[in-house]
TORKOL-4160 file (C-alpha; in steps of 0.2 Angstrom, whole numbers, padded with zeros to 4 digits, m for minus):
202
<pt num="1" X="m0417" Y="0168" Z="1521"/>
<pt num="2" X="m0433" Y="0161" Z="1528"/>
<pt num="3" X="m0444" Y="0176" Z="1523"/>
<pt num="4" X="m0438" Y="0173" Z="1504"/>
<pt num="5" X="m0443" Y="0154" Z="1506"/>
<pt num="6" X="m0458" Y="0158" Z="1514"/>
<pt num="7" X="m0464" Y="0171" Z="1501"/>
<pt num="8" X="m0459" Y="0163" Z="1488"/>
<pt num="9" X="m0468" Y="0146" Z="1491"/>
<pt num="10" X="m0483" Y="0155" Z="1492"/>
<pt num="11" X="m0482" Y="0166" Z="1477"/>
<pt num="12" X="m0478" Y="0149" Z="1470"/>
<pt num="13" X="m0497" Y="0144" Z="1477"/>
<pt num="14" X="m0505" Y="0156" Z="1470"/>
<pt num="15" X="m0495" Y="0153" Z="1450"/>
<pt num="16" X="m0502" Y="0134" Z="1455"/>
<pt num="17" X="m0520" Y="0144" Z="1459"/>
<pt num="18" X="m0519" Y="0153" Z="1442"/>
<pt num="19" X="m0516" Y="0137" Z="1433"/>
<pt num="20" X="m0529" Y="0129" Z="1441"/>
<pt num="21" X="m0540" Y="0141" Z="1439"/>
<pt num="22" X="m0537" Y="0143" Z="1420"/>
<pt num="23" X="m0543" Y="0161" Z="1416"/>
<pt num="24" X="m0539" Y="0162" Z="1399"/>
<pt num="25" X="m0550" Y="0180" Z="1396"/>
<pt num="26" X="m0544" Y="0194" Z="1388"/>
<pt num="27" X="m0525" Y="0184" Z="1384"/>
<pt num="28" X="m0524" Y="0199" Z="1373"/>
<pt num="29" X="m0526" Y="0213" Z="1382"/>
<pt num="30" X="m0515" Y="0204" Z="1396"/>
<pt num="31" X="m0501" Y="0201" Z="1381"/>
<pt num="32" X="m0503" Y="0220" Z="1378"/>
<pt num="33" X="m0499" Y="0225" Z="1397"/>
<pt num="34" X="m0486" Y="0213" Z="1400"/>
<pt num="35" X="m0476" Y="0223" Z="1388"/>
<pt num="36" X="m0483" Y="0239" Z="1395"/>
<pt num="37" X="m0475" Y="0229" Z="1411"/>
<pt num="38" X="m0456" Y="0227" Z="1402"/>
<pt num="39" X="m0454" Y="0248" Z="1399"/>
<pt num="40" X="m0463" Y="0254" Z="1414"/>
<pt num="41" X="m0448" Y="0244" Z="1423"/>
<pt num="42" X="m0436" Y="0248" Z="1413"/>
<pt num="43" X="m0439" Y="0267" Z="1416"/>
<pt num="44" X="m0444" Y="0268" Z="1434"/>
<pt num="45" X="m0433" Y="0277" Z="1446"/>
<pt num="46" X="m0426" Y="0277" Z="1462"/>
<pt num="47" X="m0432" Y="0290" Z="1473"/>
<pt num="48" X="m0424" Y="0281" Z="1489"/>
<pt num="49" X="m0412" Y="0268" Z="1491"/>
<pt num="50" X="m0424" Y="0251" Z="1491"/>
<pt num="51" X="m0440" Y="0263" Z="1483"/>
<pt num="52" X="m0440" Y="0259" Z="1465"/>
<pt num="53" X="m0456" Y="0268" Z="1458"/>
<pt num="54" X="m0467" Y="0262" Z="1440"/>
<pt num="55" X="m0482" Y="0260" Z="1434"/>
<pt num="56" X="m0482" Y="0241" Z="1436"/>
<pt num="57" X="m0496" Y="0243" Z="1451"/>
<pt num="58" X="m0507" Y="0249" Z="1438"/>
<pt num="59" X="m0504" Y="0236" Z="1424"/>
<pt num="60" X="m0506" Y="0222" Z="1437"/>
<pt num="61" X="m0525" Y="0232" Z="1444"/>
<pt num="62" X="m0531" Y="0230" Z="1426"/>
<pt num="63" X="m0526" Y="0212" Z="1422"/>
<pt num="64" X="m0530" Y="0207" Z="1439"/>
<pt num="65" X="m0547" Y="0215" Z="1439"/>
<pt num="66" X="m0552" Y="0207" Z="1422"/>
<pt num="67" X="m0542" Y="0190" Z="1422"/>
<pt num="68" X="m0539" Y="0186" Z="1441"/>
<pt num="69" X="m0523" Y="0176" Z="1447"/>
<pt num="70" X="m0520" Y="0175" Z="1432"/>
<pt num="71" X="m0517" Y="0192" Z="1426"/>
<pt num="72" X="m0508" Y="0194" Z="1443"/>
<pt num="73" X="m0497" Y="0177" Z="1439"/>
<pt num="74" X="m0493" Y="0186" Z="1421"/>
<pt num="75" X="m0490" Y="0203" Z="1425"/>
<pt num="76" X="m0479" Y="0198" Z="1441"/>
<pt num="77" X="m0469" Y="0187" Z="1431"/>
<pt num="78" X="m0465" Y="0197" Z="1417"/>
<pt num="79" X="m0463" Y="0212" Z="1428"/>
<pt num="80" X="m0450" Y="0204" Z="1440"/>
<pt num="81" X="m0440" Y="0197" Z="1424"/>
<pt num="82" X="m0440" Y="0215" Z="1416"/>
<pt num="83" X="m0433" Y="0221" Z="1432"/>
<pt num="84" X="m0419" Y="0209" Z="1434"/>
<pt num="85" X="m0415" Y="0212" Z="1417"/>
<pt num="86" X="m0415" Y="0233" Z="1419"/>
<pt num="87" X="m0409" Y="0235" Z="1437"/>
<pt num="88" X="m0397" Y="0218" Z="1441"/>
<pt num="89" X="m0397" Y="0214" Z="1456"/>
<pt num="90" X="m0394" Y="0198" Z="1470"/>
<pt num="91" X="m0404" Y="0184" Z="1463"/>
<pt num="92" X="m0412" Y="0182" Z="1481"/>
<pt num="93" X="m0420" Y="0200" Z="1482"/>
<pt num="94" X="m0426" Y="0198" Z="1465"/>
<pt num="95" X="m0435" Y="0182" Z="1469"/>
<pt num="96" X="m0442" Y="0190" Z="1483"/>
<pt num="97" X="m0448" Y="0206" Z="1474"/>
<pt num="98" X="m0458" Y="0194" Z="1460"/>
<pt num="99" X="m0465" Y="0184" Z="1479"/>
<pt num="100" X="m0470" Y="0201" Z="1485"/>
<pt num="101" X="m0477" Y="0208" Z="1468"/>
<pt num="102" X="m0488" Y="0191" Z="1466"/>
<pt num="103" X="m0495" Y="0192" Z="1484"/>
<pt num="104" X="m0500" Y="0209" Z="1482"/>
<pt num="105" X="m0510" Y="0206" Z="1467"/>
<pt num="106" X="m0517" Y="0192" Z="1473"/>
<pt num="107" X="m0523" Y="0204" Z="1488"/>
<pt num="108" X="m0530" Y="0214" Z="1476"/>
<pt num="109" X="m0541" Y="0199" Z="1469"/>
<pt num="110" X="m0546" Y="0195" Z="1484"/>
<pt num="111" X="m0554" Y="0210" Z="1489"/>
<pt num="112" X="m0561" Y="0211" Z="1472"/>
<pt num="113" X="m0569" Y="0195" Z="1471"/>
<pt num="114" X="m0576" Y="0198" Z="1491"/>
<pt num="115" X="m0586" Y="0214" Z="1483"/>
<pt num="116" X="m0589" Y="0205" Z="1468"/>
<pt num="117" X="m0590" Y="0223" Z="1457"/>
<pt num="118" X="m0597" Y="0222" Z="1441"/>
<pt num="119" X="m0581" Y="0227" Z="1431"/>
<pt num="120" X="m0591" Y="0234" Z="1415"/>
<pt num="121" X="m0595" Y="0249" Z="1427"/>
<pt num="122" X="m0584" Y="0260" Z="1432"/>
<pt num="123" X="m0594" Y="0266" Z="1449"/>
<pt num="124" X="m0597" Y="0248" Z="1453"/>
<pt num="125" X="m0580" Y="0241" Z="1451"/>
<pt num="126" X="m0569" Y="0259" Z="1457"/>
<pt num="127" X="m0572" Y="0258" Z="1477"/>
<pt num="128" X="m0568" Y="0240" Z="1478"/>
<pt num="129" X="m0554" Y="0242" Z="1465"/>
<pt num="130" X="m0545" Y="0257" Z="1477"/>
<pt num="131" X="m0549" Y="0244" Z="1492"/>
<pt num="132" X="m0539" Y="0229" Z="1482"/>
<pt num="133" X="m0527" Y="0242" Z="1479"/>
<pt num="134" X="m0524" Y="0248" Z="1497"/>
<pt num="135" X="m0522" Y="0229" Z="1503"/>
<pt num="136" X="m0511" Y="0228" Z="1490"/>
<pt num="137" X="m0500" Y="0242" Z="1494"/>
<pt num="138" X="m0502" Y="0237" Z="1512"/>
<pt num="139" X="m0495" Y="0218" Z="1508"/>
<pt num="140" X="m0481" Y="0225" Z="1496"/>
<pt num="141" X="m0476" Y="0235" Z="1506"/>
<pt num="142" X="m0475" Y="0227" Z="1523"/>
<pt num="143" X="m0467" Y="0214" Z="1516"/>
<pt num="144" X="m0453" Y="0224" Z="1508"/>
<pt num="145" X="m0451" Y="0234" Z="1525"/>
<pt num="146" X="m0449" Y="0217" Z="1535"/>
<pt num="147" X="m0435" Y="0212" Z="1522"/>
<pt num="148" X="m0427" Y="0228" Z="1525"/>
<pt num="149" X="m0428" Y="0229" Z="1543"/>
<pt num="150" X="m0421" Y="0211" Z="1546"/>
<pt num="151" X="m0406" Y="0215" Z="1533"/>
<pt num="152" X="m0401" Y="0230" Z="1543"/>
<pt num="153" X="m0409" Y="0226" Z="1560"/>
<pt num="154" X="m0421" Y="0243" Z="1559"/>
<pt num="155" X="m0436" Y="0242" Z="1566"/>
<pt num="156" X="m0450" Y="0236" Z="1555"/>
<pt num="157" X="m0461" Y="0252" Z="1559"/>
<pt num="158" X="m0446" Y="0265" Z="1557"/>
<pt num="159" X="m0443" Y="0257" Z="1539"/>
<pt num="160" X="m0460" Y="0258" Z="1533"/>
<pt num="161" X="m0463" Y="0277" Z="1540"/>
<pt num="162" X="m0446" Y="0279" Z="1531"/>
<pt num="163" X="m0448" Y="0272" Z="1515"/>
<pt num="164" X="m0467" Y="0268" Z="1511"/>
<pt num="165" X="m0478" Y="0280" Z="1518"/>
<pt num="166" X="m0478" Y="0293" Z="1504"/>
<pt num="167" X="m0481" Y="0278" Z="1491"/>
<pt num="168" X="m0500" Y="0277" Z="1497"/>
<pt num="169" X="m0507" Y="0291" Z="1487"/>
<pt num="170" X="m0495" Y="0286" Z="1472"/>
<pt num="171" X="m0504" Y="0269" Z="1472"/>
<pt num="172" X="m0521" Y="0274" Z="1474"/>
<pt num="173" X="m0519" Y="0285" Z="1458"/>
<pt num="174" X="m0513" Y="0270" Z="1450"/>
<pt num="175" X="m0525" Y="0258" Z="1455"/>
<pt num="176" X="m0539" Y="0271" Z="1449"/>
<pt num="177" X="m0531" Y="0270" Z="1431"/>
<pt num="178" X="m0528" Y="0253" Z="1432"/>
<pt num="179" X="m0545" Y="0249" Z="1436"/>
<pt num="180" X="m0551" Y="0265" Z="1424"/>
<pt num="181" X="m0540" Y="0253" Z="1408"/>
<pt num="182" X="m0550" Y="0240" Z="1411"/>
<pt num="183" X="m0568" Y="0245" Z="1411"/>
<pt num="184" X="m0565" Y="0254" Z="1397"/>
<pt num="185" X="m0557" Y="0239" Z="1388"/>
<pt num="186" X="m0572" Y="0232" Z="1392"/>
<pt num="187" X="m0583" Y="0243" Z="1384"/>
<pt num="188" X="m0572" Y="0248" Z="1369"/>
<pt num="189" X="m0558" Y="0233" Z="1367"/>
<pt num="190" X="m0540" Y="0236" Z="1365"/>
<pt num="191" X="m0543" Y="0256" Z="1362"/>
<pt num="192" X="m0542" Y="0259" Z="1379"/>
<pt num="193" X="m0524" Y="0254" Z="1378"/>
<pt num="194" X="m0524" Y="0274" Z="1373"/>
<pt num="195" X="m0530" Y="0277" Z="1391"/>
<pt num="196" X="m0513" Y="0269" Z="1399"/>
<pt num="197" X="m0502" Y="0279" Z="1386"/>
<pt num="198" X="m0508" Y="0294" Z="1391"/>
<pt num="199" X="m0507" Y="0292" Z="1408"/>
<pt num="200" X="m0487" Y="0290" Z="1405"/>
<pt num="201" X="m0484" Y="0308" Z="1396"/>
<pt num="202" X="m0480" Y="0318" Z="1407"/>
């Protein structure tokens, strides 16, 4: 399908930007979410048919907002393989999930890296964080909607209202603890790793 190539090569773009780039801060802390990445995936749920819910968002908002591309590259990577693994499905819509996944982070940075936030506070970094994170959702979500709506010849509109609109709040809570983890990491180290934990009990 053209819309898997085409988001695909420029997910592949922005794993060559990552490279490029080079941001090897906080490998740790990325190495900590990436398996943080592997259960959220295998325990997220289903709530509608093609609207599978974790807590990836929010590992990805905290790598991203720390490390860049390359927390997005990471976290995408390991959270698309974790995926496939937990919930098997066609080889094409998971490649297209890891395209979309990468994209929306790499929204997210964008926006970040526009406002320029100083990450180690939290009042500075939180506004263009849930910005980032609203792109994000906007990109992830359109793109999933698009996918649908050519699958089942639905209009692209009639999908999203369907399937995406009460996802918006969902994700600006998780981009606020994914940005909340990584100020705090910034000020106390791998501790705030606590902070992610207990946002997952119930």
């Amino acid at each position: 399908m053209k819309l898997i190539s085409a988001v695909c090569t420029v997910a592949i773009a922005v794993i060559v930007g990552a490279i490029v780039a080079g941001n090897s801060d906080h490998l740790l802390f990325i190495a900590v979410l990436a398996a943080f990445a592997v259960v959220t995936e295998v325990f997220d749920f289903e709530p509608f048919p093609n609207a599978r819910v974790s807590m990836t968002i929010a590992l990805i908002v905290a790598a991203a907002t720390l490390s860049d591309l390359t927390g997005v590259a990471l976290l995408a990577t390991v959270a698309a393989l974790a995926d496939f693994a937990a919930h098997p499905k066609a080889a094409g819509k998971a490649i297209f999930n890891f395209g979309a996944l990468t994209l929306s982070g790499a929204a997210y940075v964008g926006v970040m890296q526009a406002f320029s936030p100083d990450t180690t506070v939290w009042t500075a970094a939180v506004w263009p964080a849930l910005l980032g994170t609203l792109t994000a959702y906007a990109v992830n979500s359109g793109l999933i909607a698009l996918a649908i709506s050519l699958d089942g010849g639905e209009s692209v509109g009639g999908v999203w209202q369907k399937y995406f609109t009460w996802v918006l709040p969902y994700y600006l809570a998780m981009g606020a603890i994914g940005v909340s983890v990584a100020v705090a990491y910034e000020h106390w180290g791998l501790e705030a790793i606590a902070l992610m934990a207990a946002s997952c009990v119930p």
